[in-house]
DRENLUM-953179 format. One record per residue (C-alpha): residue number from 0; residue in one letter; x, y, z. Coordinates in nm, 4 decimals. Example, Ala and Ser with C-alpha at 12.3 -4.5 7.8 and 13.67 -1.06 7.14 Angstrom:
BEGIN
num:residu:px:py:pz
0:A:1.2300:-0.4500:0.7800
1:S:1.3670:-0.1060:0.7140
This chain:
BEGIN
num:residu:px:py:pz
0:X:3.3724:-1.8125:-4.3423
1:X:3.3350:-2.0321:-4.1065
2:X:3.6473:-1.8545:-3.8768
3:X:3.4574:-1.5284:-3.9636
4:X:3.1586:-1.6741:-3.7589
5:X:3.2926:-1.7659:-3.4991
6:X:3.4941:-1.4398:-3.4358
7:X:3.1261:-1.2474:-3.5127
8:X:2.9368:-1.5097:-3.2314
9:X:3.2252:-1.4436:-3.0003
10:X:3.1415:-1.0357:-3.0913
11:X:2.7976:-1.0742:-3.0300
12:X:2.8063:-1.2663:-2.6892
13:X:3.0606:-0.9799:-2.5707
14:X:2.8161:-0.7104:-2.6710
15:X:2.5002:-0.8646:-2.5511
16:X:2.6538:-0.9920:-2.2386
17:X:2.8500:-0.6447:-2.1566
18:X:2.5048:-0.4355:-2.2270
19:X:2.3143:-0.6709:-2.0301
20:X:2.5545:-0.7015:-1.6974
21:X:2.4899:-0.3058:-1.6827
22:X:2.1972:-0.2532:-1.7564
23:X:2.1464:-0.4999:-1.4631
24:X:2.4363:-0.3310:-1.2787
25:X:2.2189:0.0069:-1.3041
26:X:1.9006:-0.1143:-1.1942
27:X:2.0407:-0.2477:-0.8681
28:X:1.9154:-0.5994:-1.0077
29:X:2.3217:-0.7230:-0.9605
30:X:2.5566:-0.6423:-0.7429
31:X:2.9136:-0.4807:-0.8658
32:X:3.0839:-0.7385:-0.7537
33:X:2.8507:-1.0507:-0.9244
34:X:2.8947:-0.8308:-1.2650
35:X:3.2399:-0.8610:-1.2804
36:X:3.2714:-1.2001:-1.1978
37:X:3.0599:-1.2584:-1.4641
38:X:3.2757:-1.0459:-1.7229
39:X:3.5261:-1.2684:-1.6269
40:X:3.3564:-1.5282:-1.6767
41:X:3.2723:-1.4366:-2.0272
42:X:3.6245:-1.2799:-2.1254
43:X:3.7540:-1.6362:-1.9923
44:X:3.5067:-1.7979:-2.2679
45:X:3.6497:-1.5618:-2.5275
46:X:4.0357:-1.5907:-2.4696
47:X:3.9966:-2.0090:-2.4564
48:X:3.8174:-1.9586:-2.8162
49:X:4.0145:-1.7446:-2.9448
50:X:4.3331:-2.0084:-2.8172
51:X:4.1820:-2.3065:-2.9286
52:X:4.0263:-2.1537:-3.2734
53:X:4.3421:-1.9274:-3.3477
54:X:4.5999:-1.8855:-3.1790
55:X:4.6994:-2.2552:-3.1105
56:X:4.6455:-2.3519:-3.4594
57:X:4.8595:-2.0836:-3.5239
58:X:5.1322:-2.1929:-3.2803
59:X:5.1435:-2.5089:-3.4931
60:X:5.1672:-2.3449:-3.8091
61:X:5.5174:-2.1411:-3.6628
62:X:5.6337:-2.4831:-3.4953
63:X:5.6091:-2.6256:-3.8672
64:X:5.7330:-2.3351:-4.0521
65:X:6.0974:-2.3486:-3.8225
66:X:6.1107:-2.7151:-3.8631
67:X:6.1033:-2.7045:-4.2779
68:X:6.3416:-2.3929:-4.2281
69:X:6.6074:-2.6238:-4.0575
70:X:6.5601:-2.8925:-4.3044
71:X:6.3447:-3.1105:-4.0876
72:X:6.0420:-3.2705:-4.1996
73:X:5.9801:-3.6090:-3.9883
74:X:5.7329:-3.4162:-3.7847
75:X:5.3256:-3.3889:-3.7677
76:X:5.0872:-3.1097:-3.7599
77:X:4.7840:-3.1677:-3.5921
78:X:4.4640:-2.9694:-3.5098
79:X:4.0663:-3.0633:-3.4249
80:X:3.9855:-2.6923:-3.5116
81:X:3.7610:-2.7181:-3.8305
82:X:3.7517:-2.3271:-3.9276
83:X:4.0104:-2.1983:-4.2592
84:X:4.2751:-2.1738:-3.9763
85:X:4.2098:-2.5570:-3.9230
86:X:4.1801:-2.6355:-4.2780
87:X:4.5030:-2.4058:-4.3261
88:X:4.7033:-2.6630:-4.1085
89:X:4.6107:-2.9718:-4.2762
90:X:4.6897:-2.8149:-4.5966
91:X:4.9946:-2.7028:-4.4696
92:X:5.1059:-3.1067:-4.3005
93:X:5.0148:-3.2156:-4.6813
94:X:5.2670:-3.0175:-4.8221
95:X:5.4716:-3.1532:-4.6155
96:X:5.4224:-3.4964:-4.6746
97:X:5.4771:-3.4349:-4.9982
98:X:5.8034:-3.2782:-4.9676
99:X:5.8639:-3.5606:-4.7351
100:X:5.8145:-3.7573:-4.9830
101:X:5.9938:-3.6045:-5.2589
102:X:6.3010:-3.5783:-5.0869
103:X:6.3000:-3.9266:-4.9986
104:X:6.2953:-3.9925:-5.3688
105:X:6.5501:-3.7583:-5.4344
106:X:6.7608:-3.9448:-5.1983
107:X:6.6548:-4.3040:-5.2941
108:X:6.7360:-4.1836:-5.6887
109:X:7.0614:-4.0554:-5.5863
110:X:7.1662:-4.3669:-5.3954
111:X:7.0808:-4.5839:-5.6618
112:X:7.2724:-4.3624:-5.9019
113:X:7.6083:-4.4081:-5.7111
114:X:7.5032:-4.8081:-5.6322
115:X:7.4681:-4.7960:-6.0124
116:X:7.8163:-4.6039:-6.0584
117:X:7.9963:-4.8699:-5.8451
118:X:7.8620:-5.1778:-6.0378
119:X:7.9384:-5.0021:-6.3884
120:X:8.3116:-4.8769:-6.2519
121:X:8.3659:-5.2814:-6.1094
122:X:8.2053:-5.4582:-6.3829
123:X:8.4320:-5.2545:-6.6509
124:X:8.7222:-5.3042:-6.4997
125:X:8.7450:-5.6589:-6.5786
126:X:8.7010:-5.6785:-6.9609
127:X:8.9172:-5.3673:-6.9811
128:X:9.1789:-5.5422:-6.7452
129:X:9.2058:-5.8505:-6.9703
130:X:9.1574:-5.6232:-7.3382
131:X:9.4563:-5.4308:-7.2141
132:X:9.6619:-5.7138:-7.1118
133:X:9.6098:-5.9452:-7.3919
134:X:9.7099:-5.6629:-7.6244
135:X:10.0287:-5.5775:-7.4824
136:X:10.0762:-5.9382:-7.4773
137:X:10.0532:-5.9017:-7.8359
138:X:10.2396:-5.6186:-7.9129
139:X:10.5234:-5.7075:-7.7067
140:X:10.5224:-6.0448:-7.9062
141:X:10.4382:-6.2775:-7.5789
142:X:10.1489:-6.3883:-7.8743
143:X:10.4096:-6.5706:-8.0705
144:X:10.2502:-6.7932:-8.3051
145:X:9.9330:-6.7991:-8.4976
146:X:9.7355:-6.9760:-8.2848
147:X:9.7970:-6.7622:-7.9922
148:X:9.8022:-6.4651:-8.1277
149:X:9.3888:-6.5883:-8.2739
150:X:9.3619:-6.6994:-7.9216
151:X:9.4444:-6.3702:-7.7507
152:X:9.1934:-6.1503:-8.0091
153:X:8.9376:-6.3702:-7.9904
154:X:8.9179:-6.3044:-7.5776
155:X:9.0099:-5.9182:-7.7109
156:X:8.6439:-5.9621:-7.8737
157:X:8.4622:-6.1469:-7.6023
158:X:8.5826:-5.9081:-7.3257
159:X:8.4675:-5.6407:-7.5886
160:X:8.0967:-5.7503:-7.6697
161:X:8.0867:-5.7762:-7.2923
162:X:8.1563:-5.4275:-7.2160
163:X:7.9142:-5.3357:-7.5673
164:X:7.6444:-5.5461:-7.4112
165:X:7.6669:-5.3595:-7.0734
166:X:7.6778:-5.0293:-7.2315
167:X:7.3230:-5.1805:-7.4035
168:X:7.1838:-5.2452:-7.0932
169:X:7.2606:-4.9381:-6.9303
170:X:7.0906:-4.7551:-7.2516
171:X:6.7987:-4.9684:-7.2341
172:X:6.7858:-4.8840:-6.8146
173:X:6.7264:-4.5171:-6.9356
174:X:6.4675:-4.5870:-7.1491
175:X:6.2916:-4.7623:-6.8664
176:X:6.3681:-4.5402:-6.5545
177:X:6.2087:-4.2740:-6.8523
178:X:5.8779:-4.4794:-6.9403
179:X:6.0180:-4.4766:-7.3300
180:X:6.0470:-4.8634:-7.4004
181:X:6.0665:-4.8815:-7.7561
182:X:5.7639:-5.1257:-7.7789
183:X:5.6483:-5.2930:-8.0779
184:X:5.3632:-5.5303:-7.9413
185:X:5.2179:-5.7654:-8.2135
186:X:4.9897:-6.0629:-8.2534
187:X:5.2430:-6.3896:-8.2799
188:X:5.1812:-6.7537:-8.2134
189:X:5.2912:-6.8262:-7.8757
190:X:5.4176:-7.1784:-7.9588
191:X:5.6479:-7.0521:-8.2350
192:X:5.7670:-6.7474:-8.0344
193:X:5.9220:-7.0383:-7.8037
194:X:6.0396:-7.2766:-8.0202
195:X:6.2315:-6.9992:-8.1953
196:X:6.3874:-6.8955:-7.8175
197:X:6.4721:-7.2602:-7.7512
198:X:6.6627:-7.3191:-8.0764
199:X:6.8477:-7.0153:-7.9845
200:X:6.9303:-7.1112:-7.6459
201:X:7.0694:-7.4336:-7.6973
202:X:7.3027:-7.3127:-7.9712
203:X:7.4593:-7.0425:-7.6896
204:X:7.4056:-7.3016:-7.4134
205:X:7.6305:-7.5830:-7.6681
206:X:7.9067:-7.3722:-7.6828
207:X:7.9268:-7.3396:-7.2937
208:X:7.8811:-7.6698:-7.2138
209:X:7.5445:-7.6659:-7.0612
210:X:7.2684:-7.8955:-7.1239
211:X:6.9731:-7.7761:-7.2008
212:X:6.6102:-7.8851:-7.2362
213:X:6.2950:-7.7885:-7.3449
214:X:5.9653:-7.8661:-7.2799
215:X:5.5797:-7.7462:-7.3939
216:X:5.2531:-7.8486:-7.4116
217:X:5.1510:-7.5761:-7.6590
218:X:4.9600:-7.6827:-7.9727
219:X:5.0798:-7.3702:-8.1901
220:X:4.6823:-7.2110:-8.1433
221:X:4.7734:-7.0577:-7.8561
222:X:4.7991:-6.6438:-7.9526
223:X:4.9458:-6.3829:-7.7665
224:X:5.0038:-6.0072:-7.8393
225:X:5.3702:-5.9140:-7.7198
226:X:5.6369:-5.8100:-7.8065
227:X:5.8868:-6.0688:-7.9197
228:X:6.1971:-5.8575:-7.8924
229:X:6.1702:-5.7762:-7.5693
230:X:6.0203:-6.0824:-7.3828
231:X:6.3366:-6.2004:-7.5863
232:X:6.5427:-5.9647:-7.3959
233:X:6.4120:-6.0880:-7.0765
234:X:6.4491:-6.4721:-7.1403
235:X:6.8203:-6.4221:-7.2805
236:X:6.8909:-6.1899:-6.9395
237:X:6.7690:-6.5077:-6.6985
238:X:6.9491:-6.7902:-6.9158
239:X:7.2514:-6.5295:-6.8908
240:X:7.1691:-6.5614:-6.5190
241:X:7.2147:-6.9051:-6.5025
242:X:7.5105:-6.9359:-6.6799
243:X:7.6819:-6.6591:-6.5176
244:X:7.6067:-6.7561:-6.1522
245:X:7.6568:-7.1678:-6.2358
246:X:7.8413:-7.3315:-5.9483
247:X:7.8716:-7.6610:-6.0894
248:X:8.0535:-7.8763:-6.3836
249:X:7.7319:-8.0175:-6.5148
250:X:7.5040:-7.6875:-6.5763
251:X:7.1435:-7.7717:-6.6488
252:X:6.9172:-7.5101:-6.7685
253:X:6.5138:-7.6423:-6.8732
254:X:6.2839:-7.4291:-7.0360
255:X:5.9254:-7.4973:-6.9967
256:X:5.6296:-7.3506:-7.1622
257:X:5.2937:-7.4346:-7.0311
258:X:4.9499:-7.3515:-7.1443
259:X:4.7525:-7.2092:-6.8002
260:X:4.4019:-7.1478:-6.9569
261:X:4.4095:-6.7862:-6.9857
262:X:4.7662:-6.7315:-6.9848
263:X:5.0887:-6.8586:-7.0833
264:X:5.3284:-6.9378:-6.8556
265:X:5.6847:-6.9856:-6.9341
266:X:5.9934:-7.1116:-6.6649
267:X:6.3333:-7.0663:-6.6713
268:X:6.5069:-7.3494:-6.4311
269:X:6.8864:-7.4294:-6.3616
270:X:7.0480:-7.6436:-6.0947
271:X:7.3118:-7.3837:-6.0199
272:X:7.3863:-7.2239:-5.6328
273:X:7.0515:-7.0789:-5.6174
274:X:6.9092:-6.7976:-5.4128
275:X:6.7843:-6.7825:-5.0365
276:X:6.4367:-6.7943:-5.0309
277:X:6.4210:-6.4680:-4.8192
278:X:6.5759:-6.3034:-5.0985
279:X:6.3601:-6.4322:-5.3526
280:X:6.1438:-6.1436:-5.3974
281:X:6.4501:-5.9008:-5.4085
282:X:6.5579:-6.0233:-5.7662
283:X:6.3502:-5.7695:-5.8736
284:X:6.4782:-5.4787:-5.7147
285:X:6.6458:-5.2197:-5.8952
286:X:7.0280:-5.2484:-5.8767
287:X:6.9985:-5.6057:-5.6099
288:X:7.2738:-5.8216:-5.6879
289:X:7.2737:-6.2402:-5.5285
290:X:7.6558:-6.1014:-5.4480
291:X:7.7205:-5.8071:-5.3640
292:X:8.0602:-5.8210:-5.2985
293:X:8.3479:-5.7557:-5.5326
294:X:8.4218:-6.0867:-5.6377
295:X:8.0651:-6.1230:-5.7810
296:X:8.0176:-6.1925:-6.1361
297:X:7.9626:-5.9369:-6.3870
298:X:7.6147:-5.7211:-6.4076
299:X:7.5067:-5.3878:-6.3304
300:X:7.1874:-5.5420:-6.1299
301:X:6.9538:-5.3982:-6.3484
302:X:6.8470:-5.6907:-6.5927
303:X:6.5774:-5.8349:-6.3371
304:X:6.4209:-5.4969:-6.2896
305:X:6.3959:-5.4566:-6.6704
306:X:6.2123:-5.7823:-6.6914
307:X:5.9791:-5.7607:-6.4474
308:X:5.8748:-5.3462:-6.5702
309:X:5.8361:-5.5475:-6.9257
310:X:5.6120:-5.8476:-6.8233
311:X:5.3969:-5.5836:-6.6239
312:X:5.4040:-5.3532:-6.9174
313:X:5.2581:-5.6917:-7.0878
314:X:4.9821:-5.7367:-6.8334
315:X:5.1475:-6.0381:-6.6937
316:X:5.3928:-6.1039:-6.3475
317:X:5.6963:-6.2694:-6.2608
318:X:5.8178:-6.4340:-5.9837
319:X:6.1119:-6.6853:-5.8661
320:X:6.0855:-7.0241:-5.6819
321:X:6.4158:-7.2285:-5.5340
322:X:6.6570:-7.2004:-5.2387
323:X:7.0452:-7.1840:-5.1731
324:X:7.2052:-7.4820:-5.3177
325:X:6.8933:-7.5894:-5.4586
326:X:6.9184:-7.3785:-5.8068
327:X:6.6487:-7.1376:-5.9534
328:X:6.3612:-7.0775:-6.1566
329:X:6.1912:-6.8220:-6.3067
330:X:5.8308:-6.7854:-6.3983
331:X:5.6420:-6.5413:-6.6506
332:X:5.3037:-6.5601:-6.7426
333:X:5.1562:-6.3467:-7.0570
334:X:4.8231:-6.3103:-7.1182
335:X:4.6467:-6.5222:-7.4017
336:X:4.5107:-6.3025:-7.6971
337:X:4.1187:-6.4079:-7.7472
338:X:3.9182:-6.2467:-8.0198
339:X:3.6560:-6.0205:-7.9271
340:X:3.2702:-6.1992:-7.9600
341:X:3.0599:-5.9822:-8.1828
């Protein structure tokens, strides 16, 4: 409507100004010359509105249009006029944005899809590497007695629950990159919850010859409404951390549970090689590995990722303190569960 205004204002002024130039023209009050200047004038008036109100905007429109056609969309469409054409051409720069946008995504998803291809296809190769060679080694006989042969299966197994467990994680990653985390949140005593994940952390940790030590200030009154399988997950993923990036002969991993007022807050330390602090905030990213390079320890570089989408799915936050050399730790906080004051 507002176009449709203009246009009939612009109409009007023509009509009015054409009548009155002759009927001025006629009565000798204006010379021939003097009207025609001023039609001029006015037609002047008209084709700059007419530009600015249509025709540019217009322009921009067809300048847009070619640039999606060839595939590009890092441009801008701009326009002051405030008519439907005007309105047209913002509505027409948001779509692009959005497809901007979208196709970013699209890229970003596929990138992280091959990035995610390459650390499945390298950290397979290993297990399958040593499964193959230690059963030939086997079936050729090179396993000779009893206690080699027990020897060789029992790394058979351990290369196998390694390649199970990463086949876990990547089914759990779709779950998550879907929004479908199997959750199961329920009212537990936070004190318990921990003492349980301690116990079970220093029987793995014994076996790998780790010390390990826990500490908490929790009376066994504190409540919180999680749930305990999968802030399990994420505790077992960071101690896995630890022990899979350790860099020295005495490993040290400390578990500390602290009561914060509203929250709980639980760290994850270890004296191992640590991470730069620049990079601290990265361990979160989807697919970041400390190494990337092809030597680096097993791990698809999804675990961290999961965590942190499952504390924030809790209403909580993680984070990671440390330096290079100077090991790491990793802090969670869940909120406290308070009953409701009637």
């Amino acid at each position: 409507m507002k176009l449709f205004a203009r246009i009939a204002a612009i109409f009007c002024l023509v009509v009015v100004t054409s009548i009155s130039l002759v009927f001025l023209t006629s009565t000798g009050r204006l010379t021939f010359r003097a009207s025609l200047t001023a039609i001029l004038i006015v037609a002047a008036i008209v084709f700059y509105a007419a530009y600015t109100d249509i025709v540019k905007p217009l322009s921009e429109l067809r300048r847009g249009a070619k640039k999606i056609r060839d595939g590009d969309l890092d441009f801008e469409l701009k326009t002051e006029v405030t008519s439907e054409i005007g309105d047209l051409v913002r509505d027409f720069d948001e779509m692009r944005e959005r497809l901007q946008s979208s196709q970013e995504d699209k890229l970003r998803a596929e990138t992280e899809s091959r990035e995610l291809i390459r650390n499945i296809a390298h950290d397979l190769r290993t297990p399958i590497t040593t499964i193959r060679g230690y059963s030939e080694g086997i079936l050729d006989g090179i396993a000779a007695t009893p206690e080699k042969e027990e020897r060789y299966l029992r790394t058979i197994n351990t290369k196998a629950v390694e390649m199970g467990n990463l086949i876990d994680e990547l089914s759990f990653y779709a779950k998550v990159d879907t929004n479908r985390i199997p959750y199961h949140f329920s009212k537990i005593s936070a004190k318990t919850f921990f003492d349980d994940c301690a116990a079970e952390i220093s029987d793995d940790l014994s076996g790998k010859n780790m010390d390990f030590s826990y500490e908490t200030d929790l009376t066994g009154d504190e409540l919180i409404i999680a749930d305990p399988e999968q802030i399990k997950r994420i505790i077992n993923n960071i101690v896995g951390n630890s022990v899979k990036y350790m860099d020295k002969p005495d490993g040290k991993v400390t578990l500390t549970v602290k009561d914060e007022g509203d929250v709980i807050e639980c760290e994850i330390a270890d004296n191992g090689r640590g991470v730069e602090k620049q990079n601290l905030s990265r361990l979160y990213d989807r697919f970041y590995r400390v190494d990337s390079g092809r030597s680096a320890p097993g791990g698809s570089g999804i675990g961290l990722s999961v965590a942190k989408k499952i504390i924030e799915d809790h209403g909580g936050t993680i984070w990671a303190t440390g330096d290079l050399g100077e090991g790491l730790a990793q802090h969670f906080i869940i909120r406290k569960y308070e009953e409701e004051e009637k």
